[in-house]
C-alpha positions as CSV (number, residue, x, y, z in Angstrom):
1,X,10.7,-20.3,-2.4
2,X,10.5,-21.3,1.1
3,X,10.6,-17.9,3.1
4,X,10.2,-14.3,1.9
5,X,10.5,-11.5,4.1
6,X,9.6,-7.9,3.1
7,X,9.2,-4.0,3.7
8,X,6.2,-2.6,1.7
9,X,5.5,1.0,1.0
10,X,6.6,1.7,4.3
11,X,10.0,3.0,3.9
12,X,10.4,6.8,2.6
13,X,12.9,6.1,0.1
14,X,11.4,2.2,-1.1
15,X,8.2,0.9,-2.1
16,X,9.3,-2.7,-1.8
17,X,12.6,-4.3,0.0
18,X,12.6,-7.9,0.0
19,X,14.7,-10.9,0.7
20,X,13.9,-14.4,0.0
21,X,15.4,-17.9,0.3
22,X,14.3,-20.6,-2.2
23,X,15.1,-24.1,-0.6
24,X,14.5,-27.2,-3.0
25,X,16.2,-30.5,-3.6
26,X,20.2,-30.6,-4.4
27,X,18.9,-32.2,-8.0
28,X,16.3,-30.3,-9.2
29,X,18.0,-28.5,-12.4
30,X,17.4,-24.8,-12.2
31,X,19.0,-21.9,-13.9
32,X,19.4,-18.6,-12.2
33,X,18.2,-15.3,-12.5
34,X,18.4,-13.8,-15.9
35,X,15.7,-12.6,-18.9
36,X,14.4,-15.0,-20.7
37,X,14.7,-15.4,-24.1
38,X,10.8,-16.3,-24.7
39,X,9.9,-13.2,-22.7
40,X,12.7,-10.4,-22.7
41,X,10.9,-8.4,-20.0
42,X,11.1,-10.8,-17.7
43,X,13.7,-11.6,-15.1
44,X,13.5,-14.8,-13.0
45,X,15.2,-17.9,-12.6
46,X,14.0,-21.1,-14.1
47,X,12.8,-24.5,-12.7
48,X,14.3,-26.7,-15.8
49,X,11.9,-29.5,-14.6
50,X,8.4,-27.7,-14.8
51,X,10.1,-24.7,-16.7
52,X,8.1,-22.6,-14.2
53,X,9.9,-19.8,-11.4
54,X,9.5,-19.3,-7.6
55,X,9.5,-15.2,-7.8
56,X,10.5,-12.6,-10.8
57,X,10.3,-9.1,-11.8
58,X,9.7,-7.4,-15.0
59,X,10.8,-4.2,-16.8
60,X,7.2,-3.2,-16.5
61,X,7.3,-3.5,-12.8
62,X,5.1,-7.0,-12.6
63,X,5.9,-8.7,-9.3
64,X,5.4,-12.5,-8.4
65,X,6.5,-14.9,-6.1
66,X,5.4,-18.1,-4.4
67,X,6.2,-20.6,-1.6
68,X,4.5,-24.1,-0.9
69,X,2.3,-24.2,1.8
70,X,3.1,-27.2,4.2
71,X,0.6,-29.9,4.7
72,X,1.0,-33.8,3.2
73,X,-2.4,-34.4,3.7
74,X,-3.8,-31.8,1.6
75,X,-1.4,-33.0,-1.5
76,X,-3.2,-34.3,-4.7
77,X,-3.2,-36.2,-7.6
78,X,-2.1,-34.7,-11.6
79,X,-1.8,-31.1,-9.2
80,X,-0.5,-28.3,-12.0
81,X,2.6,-26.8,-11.8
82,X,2.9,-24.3,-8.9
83,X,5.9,-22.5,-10.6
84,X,3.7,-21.7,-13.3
85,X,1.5,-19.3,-11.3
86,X,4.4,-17.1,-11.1
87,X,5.7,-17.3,-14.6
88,X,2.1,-16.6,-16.4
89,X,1.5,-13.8,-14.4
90,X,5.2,-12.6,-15.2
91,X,4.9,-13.2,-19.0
92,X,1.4,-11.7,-19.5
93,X,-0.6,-8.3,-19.3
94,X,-3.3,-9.2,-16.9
95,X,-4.2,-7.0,-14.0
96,X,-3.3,-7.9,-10.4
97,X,-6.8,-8.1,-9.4
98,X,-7.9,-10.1,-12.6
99,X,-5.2,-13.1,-12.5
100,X,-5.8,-13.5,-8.7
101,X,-9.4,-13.8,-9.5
102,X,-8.6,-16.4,-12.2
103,X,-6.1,-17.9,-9.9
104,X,-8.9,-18.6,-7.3
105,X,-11.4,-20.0,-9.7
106,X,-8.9,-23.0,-9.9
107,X,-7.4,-23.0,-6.9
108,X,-8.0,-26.9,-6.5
109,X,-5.8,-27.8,-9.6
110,X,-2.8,-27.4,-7.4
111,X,-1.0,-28.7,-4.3
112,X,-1.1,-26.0,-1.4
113,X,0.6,-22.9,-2.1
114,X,1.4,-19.0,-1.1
115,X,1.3,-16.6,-4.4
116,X,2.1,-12.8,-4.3
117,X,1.5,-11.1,-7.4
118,X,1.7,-6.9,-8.0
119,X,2.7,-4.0,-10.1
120,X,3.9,-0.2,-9.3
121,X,0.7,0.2,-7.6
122,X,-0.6,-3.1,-5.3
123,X,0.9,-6.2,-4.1
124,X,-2.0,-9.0,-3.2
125,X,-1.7,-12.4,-1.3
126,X,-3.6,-15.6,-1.7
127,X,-3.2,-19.0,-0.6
128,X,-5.1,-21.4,-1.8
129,X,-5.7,-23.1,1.8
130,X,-7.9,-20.5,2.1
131,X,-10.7,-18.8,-0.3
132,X,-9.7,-15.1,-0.3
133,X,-7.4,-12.5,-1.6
134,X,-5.6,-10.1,0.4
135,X,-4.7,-6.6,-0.6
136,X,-1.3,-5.9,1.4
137,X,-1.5,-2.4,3.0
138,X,2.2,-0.7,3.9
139,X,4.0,-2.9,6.2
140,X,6.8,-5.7,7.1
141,X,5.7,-8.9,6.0
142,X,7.2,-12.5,6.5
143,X,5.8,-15.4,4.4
144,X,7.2,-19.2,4.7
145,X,5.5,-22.2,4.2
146,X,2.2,-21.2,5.8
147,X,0.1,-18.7,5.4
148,X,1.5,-15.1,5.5
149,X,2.5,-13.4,8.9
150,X,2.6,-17.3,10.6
151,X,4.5,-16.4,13.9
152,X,7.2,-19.3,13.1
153,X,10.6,-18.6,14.9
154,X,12.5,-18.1,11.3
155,X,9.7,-15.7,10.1
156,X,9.1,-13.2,13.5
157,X,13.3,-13.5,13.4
158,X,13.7,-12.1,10.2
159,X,10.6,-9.7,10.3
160,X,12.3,-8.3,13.6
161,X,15.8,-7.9,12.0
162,X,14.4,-6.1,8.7
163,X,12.1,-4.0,11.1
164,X,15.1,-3.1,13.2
165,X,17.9,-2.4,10.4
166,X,15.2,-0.2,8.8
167,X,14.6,2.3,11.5
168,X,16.2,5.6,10.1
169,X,18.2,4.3,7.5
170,X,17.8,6.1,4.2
171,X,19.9,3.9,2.0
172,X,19.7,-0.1,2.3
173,X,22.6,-2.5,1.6
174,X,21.9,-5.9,-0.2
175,X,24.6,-7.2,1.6
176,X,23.0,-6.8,5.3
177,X,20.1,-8.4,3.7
178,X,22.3,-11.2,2.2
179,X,23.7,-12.0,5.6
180,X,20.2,-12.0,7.5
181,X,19.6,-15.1,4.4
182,X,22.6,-17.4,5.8
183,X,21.4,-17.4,9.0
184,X,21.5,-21.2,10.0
185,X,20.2,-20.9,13.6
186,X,17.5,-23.7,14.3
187,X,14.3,-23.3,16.0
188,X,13.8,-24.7,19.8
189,X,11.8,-27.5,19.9
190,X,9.1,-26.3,21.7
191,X,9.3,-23.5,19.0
192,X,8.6,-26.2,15.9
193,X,5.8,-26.1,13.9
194,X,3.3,-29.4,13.6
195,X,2.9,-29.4,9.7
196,X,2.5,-33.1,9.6
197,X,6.1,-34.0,8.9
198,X,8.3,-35.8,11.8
199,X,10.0,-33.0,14.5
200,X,13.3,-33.8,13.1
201,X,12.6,-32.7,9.8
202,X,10.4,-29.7,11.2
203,X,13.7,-28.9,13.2
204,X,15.7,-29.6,9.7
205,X,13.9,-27.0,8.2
206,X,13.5,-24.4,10.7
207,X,16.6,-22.0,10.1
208,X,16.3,-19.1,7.9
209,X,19.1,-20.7,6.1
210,X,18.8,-24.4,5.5
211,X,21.7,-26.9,4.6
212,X,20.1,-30.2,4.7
213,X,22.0,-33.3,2.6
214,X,20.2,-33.6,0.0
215,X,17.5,-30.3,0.1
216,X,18.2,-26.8,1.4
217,X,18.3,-23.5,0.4
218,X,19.5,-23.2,-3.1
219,X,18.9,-19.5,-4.0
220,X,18.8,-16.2,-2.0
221,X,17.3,-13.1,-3.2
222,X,17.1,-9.4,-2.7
223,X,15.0,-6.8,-4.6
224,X,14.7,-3.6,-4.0
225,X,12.2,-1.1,-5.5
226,X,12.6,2.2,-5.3
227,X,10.4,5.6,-4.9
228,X,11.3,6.3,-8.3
229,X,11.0,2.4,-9.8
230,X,14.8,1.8,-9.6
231,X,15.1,-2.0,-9.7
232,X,17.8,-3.6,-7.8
233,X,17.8,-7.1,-8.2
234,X,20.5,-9.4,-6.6
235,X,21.0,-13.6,-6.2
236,X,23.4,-15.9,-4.8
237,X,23.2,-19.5,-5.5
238,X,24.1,-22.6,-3.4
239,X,24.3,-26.2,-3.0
240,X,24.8,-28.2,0.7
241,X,25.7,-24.2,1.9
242,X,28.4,-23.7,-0.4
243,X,28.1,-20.7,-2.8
244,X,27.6,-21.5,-6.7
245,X,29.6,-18.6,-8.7
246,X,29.3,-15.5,-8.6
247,X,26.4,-13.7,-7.5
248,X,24.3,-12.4,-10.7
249,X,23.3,-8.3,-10.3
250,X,20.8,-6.6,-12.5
251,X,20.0,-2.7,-12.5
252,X,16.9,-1.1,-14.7
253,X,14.3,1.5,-14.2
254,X,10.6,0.5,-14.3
255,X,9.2,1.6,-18.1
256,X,5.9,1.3,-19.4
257,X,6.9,-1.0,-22.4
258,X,4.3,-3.7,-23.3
């Protein structure tokens, strides 16, 4: 997942409205959304390299998702599998507070990341370029590939957009959310970020919507939550830009099943 951009607790009738992009190489086998057969709650798609996710839901109302955070230098050696920080939390009972707690302790077994984990009652953020957990109050959020709220062009744009389409609107539409996703505007370049990669990938990468040769966005997601735990829970899937099938749609209420 490369940029996530969300409303939460904020809106009358939502507790969460969300829209995310997952960019990743054109070859990296994935499958898309769906519930797993190892863990039937659980809806996510799959990484078929590391068999880990990039965000998920589950009937229980768990929430994860996760973008790298951008920095070459800061890579390591044997790093663990980022996907799996999503997909643990997803599959298992432990508390918000609890698994970010663990998920600090070992912060340094993985390459730079973003992870937002919650339930029906708190969303938290960590990244583990940084040594503490953040409890998200109600608000619109944008999250790329540095830490959250990072005023790059693609996140303020999107932040802006959701902020604006929101104002007085009771009922929200996947579909507007789908078409802020293909956005494929690029940044200025005095707008680029310095992550330590050359400008002309920084400009590569700087649309909401990226169609690179051989890495760009590959899935887009909405999820929506509602006031009474309606799950709504759209993708689209694409290669070089070009949509993959037909988009997958799931529907369930929030239930307290273990």
């Amino acid at each position: 997942m490369c940029l996530l951009f969300f409303a939460y607790d904020c809106h009358p009738h939502y507790r969460l409205i969300l829209a995310a992009n997952r960019d990743e190489y054109y070859h990296r086998p994935t499958e898309r959304a769906h519930f797993w057969d190892s863990h039937p709650l659980v809806l996510a798609g799959r990484d078929l390299e590391m068999l880990g996710t990039w965000m998920g839901i589950t009937r229980t109302g768990r929430f994860a998702a996760l973008t790298n955070f951008r920095d070459p230098s800061a890579q390591i050696k044997d790093a663990q599998s980022r996907g799996g920080l999503v997909s643990d939390f997803l599959c298992y009972n432990e508390s918000p507070d609890q698994y970010m707690l663990d998920v600090v302790n070992n912060r340094t077994c993985y390459n730079p990341f973003n992870l937002l984990v919650g339930d029906s009652t708190s969303l938290l953020y960590f990244s583990n370029q940084s040594s503490s957990v953040k409890v998200l109050g109600p608000g619109i959020y944008g999250l790329s590939n540095n830490f959250l709220d990072t005023p790059w062009p693609k996140v303020q744009k999107s932040k802006q957009v959701l902020a604006n389409y929101l104002v007085n609107r009771t009922v929200v539409e996947p579909q507007f959310l789908f078409e802020m996703l293909v956005d494929t505007e690029f940044a200025q370049d005095n707008e680029l970020p310095d992550t330590g990669i050359s400008q002309e990938r920084e400009k590569m990468l700087s649309p909401i919507f990226i169609e690179g040769t051989e890495y760009g966005t590959r899935a887009s997601t909405v999820l929506l939550i509602d006031r009474d735990n309606h799950v709504t829970f759209k993708e689209k899937s694409f290669i070089q830009g070009q949509q993959q099938g037909d988009e997958v749609g799931y529907s369930f209420s929030v239930s307290e099943v273990r």
